[in-house]
C-alpha positions in Angstrom: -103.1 111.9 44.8 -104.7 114.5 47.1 -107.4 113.0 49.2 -109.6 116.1 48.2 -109.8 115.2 44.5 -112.0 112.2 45.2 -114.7 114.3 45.5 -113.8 117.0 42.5 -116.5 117.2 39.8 -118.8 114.4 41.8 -122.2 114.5 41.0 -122.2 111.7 43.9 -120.3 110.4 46.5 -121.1 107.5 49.2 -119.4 104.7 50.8 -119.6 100.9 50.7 -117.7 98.5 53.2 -114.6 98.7 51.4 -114.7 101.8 49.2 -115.4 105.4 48.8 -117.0 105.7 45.3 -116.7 109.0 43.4 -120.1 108.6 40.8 -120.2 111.1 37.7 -123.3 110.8 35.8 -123.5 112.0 32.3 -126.3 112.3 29.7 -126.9 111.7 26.8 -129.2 112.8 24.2 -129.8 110.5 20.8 -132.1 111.3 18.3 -133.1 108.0 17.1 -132.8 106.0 20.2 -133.7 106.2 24.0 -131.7 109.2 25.7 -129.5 107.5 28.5 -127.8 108.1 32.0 -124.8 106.8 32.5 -122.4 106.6 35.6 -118.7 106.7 35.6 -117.7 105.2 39.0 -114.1 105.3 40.7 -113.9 103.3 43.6 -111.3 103.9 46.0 -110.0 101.8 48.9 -111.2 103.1 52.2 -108.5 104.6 54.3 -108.2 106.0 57.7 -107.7 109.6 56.6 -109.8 109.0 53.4 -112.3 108.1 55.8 -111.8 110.7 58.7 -111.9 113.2 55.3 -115.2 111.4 54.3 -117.4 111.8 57.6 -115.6 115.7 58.1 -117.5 116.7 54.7 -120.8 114.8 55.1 -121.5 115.0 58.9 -124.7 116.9 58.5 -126.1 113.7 56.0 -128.9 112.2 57.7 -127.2 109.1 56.0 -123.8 109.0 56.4 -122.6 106.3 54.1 -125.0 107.9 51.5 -126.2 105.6 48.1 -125.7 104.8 44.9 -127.7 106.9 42.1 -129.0 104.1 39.6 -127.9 105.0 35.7 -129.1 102.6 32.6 -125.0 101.6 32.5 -121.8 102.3 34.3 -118.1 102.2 34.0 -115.9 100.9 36.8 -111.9 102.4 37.9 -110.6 101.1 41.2 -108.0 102.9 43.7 -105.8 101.4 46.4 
């Protein structure tokens, strides 16, 4: 895996201790219930040149390790 494709088709990207996490949030529209947002989250193991990758594409954040956008439900992957 490229290190760039971590951050293909991201609506959000930000780090925790231990992991880069690639968030895409979707909606949905239901006609008979409550519309929802919901976040399909791939976590991958930080690295040195994940890492280096990270900070060279969000140096200009004011912060850096960036957050987590809060959806009604979410779906979890993780990547060594």
């Amino acid at each position: 895996m490229q290190i760039k494709e971590i951050f293909e088709n991201a609506t959000n990207v930000y780090r925790t201790k231990k992991y880069i996490v690639k968030q895409i949030i979707s909606y949905e529209a239901h006609n008979e219930f409550h519309n929802v947002l919901y976040s399909q989250d791939t976590f991958y193991k930080r690295t040195y040149l994940r890492d280096k990758y990270y900070e060279s594409k969000y140096k200009n954040k004011i912060d850096i390790n960036g957050k987590r956008l809060k959806t009604a439900c979410s779906t979890r992957k993780y990547i060594d």
